[in-house]
TORKOL-4160 file (C-alpha; in steps of 0.2 Angstrom, whole numbers, padded with zeros to 4 digits, m for minus):
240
<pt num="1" X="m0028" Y="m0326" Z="0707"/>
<pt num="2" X="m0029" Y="m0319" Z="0689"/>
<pt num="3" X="m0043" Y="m0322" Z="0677"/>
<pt num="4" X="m0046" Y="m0321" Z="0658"/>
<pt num="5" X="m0057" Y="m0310" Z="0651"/>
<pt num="6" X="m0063" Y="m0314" Z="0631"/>
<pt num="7" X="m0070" Y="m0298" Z="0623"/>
<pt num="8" X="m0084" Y="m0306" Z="0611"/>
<pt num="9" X="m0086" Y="m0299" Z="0595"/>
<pt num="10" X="m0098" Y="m0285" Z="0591"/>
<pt num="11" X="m0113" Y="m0288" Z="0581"/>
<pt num="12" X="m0111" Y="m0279" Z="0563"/>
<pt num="13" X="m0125" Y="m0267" Z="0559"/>
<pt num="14" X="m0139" Y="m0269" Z="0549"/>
<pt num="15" X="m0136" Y="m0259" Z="0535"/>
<pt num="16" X="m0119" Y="m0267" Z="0531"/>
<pt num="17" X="m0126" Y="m0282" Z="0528"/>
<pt num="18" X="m0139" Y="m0276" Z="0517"/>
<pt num="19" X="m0126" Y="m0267" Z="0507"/>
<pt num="20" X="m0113" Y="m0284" Z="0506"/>
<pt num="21" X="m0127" Y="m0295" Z="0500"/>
<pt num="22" X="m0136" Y="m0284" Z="0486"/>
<pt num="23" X="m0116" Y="m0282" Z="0480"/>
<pt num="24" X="m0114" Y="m0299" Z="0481"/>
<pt num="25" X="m0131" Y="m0304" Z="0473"/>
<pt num="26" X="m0125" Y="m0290" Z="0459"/>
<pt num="27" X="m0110" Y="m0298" Z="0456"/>
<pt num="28" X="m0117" Y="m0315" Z="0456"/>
<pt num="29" X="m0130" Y="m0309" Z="0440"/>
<pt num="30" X="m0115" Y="m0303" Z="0430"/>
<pt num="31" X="m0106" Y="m0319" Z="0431"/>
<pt num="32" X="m0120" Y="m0330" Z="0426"/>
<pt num="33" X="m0122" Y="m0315" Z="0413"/>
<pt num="34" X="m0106" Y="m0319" Z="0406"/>
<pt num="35" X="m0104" Y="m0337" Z="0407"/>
<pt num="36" X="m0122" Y="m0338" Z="0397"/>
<pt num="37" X="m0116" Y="m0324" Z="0383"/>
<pt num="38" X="m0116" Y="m0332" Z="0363"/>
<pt num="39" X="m0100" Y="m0323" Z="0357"/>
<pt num="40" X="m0100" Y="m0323" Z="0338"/>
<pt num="41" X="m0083" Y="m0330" Z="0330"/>
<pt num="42" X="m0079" Y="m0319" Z="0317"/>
<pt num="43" X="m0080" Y="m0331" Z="0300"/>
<pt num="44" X="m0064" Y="m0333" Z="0288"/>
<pt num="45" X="m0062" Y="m0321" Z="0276"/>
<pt num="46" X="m0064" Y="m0323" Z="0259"/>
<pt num="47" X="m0050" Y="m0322" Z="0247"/>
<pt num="48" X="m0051" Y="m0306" Z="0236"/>
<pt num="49" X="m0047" Y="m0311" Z="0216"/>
<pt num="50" X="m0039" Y="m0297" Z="0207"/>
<pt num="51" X="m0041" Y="m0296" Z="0186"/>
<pt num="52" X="m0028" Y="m0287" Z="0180"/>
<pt num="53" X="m0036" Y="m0276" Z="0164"/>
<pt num="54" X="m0023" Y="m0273" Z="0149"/>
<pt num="55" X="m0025" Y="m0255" Z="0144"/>
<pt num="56" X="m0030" Y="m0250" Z="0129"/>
<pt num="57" X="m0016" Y="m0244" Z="0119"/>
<pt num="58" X="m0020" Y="m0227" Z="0114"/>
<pt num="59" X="m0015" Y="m0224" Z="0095"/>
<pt num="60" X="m0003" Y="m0211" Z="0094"/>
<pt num="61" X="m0004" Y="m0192" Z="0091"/>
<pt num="62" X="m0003" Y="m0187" Z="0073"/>
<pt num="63" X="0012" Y="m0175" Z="0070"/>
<pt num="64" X="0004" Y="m0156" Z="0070"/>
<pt num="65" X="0011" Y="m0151" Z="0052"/>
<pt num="66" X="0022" Y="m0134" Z="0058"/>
<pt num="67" X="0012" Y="m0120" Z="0055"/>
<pt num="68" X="0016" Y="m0110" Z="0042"/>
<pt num="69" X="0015" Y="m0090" Z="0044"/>
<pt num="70" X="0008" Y="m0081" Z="0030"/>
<pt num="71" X="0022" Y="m0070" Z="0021"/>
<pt num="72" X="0018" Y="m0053" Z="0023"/>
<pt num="73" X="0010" Y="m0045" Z="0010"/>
<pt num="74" X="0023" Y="m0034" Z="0001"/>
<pt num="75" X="0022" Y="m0014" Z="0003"/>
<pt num="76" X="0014" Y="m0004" Z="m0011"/>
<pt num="77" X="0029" Y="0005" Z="m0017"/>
<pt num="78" X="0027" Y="0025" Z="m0019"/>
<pt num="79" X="0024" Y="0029" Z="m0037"/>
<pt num="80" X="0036" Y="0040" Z="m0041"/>
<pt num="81" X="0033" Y="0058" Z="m0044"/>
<pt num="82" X="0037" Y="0065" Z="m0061"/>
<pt num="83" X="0049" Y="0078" Z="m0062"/>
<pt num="84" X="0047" Y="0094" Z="m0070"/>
<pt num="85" X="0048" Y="0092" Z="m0088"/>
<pt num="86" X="0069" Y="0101" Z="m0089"/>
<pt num="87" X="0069" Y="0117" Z="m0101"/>
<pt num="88" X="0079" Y="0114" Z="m0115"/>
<pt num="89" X="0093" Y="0128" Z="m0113"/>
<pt num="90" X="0090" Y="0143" Z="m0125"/>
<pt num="91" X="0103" Y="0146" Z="m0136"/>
<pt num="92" X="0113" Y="0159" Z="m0133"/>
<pt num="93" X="0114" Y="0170" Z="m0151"/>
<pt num="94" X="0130" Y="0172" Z="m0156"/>
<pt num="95" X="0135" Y="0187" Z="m0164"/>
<pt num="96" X="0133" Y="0188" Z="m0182"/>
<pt num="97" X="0153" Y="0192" Z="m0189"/>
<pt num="98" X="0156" Y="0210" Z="m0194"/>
<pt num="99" X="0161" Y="0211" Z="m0210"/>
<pt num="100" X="0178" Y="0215" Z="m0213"/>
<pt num="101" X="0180" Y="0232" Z="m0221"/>
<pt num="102" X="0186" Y="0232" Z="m0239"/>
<pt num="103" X="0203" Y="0240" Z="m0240"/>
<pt num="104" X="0204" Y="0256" Z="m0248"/>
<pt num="105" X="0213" Y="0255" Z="m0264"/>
<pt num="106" X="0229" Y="0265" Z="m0262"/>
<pt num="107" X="0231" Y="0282" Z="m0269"/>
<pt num="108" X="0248" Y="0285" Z="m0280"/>
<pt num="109" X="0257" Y="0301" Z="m0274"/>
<pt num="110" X="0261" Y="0311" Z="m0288"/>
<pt num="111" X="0278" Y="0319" Z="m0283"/>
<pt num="112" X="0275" Y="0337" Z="m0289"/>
<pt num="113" X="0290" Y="0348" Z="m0292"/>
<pt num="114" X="0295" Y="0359" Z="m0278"/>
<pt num="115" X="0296" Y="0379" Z="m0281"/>
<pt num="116" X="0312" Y="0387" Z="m0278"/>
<pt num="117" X="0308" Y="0397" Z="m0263"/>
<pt num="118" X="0317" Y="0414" Z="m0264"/>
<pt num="119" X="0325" Y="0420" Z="m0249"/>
<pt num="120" X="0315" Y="0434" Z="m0242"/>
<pt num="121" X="0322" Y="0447" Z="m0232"/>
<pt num="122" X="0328" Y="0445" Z="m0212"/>
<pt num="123" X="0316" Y="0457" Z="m0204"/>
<pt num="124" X="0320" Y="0464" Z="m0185"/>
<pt num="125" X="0318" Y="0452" Z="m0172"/>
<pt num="126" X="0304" Y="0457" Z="m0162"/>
<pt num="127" X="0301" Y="0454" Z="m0140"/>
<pt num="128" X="0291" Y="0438" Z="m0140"/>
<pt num="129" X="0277" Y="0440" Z="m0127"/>
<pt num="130" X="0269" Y="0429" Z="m0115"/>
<pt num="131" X="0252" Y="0426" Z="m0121"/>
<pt num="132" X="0240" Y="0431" Z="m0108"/>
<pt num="133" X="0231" Y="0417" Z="m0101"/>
<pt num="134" X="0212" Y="0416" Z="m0102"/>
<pt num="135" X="0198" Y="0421" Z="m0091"/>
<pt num="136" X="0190" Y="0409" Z="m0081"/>
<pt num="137" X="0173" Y="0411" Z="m0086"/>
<pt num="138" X="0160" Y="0417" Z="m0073"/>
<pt num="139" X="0144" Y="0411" Z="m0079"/>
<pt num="140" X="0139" Y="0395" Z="m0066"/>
<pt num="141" X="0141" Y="0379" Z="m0074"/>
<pt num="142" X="0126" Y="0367" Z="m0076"/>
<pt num="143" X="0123" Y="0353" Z="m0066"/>
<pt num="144" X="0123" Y="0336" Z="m0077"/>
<pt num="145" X="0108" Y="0328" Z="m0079"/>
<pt num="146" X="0103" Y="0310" Z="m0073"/>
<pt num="147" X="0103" Y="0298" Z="m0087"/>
<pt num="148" X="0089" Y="0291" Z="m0082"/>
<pt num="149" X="0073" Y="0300" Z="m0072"/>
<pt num="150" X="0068" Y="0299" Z="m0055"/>
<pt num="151" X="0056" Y="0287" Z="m0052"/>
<pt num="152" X="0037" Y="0296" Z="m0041"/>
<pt num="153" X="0036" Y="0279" Z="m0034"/>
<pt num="154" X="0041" Y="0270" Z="m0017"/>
<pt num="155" X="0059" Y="0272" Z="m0014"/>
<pt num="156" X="0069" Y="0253" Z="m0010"/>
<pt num="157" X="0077" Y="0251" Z="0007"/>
<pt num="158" X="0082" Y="0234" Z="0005"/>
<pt num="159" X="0081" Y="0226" Z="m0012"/>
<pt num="160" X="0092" Y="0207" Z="m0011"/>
<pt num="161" X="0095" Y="0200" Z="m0024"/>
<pt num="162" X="0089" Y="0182" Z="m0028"/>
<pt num="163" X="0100" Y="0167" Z="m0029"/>
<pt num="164" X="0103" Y="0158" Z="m0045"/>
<pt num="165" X="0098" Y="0142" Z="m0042"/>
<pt num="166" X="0108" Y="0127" Z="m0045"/>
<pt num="167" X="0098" Y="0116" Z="m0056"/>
<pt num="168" X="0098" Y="0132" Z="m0068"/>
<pt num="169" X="0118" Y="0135" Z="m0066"/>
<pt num="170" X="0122" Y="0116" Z="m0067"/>
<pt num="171" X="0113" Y="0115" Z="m0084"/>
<pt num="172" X="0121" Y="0133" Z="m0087"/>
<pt num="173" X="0103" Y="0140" Z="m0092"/>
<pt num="174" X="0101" Y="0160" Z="m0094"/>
<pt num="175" X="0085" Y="0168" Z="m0089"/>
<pt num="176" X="0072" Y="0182" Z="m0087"/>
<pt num="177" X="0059" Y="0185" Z="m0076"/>
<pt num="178" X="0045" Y="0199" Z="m0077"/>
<pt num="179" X="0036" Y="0202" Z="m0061"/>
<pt num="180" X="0024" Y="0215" Z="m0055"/>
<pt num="181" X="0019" Y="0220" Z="m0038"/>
<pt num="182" X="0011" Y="0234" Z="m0024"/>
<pt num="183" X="0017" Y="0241" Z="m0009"/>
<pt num="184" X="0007" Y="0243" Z="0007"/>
<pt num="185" X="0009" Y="0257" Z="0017"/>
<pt num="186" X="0023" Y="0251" Z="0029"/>
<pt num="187" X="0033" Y="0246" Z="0014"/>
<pt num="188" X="0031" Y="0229" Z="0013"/>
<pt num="189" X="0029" Y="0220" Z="m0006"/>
<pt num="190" X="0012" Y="0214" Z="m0009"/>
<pt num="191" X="0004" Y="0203" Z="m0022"/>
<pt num="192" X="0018" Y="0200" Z="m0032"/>
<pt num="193" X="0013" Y="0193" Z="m0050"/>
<pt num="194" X="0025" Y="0184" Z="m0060"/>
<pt num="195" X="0021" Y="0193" Z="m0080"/>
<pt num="196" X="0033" Y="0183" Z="m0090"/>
<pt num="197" X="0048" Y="0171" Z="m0086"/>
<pt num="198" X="0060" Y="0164" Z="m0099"/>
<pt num="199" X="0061" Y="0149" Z="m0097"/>
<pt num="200" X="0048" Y="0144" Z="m0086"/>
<pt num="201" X="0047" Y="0136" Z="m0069"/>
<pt num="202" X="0068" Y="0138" Z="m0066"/>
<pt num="203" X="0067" Y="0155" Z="m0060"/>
<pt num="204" X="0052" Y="0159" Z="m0050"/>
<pt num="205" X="0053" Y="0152" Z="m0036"/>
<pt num="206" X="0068" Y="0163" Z="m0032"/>
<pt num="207" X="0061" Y="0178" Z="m0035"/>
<pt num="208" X="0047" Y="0176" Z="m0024"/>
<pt num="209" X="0058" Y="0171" Z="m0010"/>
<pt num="210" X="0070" Y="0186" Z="m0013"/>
<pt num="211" X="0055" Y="0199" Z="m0016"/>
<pt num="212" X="0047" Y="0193" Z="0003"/>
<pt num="213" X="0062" Y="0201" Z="0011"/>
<pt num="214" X="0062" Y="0217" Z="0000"/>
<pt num="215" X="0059" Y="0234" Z="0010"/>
<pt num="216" X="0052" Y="0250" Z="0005"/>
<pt num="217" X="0049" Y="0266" Z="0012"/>
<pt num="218" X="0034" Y="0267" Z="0022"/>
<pt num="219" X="0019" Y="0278" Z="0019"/>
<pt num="220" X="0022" Y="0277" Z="0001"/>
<pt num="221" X="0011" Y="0264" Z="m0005"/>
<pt num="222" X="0012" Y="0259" Z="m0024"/>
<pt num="223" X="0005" Y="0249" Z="m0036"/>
<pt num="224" X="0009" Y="0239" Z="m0051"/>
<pt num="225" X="0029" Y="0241" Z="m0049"/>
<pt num="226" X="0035" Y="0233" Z="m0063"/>
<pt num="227" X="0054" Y="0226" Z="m0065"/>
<pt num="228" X="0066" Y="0214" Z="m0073"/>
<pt num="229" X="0078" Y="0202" Z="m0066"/>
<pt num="230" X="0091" Y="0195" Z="m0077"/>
<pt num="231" X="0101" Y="0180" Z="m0071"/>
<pt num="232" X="0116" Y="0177" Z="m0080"/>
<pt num="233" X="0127" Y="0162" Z="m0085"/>
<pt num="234" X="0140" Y="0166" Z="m0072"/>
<pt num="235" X="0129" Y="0163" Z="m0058"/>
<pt num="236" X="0123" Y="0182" Z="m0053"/>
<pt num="237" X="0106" Y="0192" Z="m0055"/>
<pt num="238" X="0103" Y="0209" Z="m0057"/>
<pt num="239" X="0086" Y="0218" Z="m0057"/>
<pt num="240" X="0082" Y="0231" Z="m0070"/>
């Protein structure tokens, strides 16, 4: 014969029934928290009025008149700078007319009467001779002299002429200028001095130009050379 057994249930500890009933009693205190809570509604909300503000019209900007930029000051023009005075052209002299000769009053011939010639009588042809022709003379013959003396002073190695110039030849003006001047020692011209001119300020300036490329012969310094340049009407110069 069988029989039943019934296992009876264990008893639960004591600890987990402490812990189920201070969750319990913790749960329990926040539901009654909950139902007793005053929740504040939140209230209607106000409408918002609005008052729309015209805006002040603004006047509008004055035109700004174009500015006007200052004319600039004209230059100062150069005052112009006077001219030599031009030499009035020296008249050439012209040469006085000879006077013609008077003609000689013309001498009549007087047609004298020929002589009868009486006939004289034939004489002996005589040999003509040859003339003897003469004797070159022996004595030495005399060297010519210079026309004109030598000059002690510093001999010219280079001596240009000066140019005409064209203000001068355009008004077709003759002239004569009078200089005076030294020599150094390596033949150079040195303080050239202008003595006379005809006619002045045309010529000068020339003649300085000419006389700087002048050469003499060195170490024989002079001074107070004197000399003459012409310049004539057909456009040359010579020096005297």
């Amino acid at each position: 014969m069988t029989t039943l057994t019934t296992s009876l249930p264990r008893r639960a500890p004591l600890p987990l029934l402490i812990s189920v009933v201070l969750h319990g009693s913790v749960i329990a205190a926040l539901l009654y928290a909950s139902f007793h809570q005053v929740v504040d509604m939140p209230k209607a909300s106000q409408p918002i009025s609005v008052s729309l503000v015209a805006p002040e019209v603004q006047p509008e900007p004055e035109p700004v008149p174009p500015q006007v930029e200052p004319e600039p000051e004209p230059e100062p023009e150069p005052e112009p700078v006077p001219e030599p005075p031009i030499p009035e052209p020296v008249p050439i002299p012209k040469p006085e007319p000879k006077p013609k000769p008077k003609p000689k009053p013309v001498k009549k011939e007087v047609v004298k009467p020929k002589k009868e010639v009486k006939p004289q009588e034939t004489r002996q042809a005589q040999p003509v001779t040859n003339p003897q022709p003469p004797k070159p003379s022996t004595a030495p013959k005399l060297s010519q002299a210079p026309s004109t003396a030598v000059s002690s002073g510093p001999r010219a190695l280079n001596q240009s002429k000066p140019a005409y110039p064209q203000r001068a030849f355009a008004l077709r003006v003759e002239g004569r200028v009078r200089v005076q001047f030294d020599v150094d020692s390596s033949g150079q011209v040195d303080n050239v001095r202008i003595l006379s001119a005809e006619p002045r300020n045309m010529f000068e300036r020339e003649v300085k130009q000419a006389m700087r490329r002048w050469r003499y012969e060195p170490n024989k310094p002079g001074k107070d050379v004197t000399m003459n340049i012409v310049f004539k009407i057909d456009g040359g110069s010579s020096i005297e």
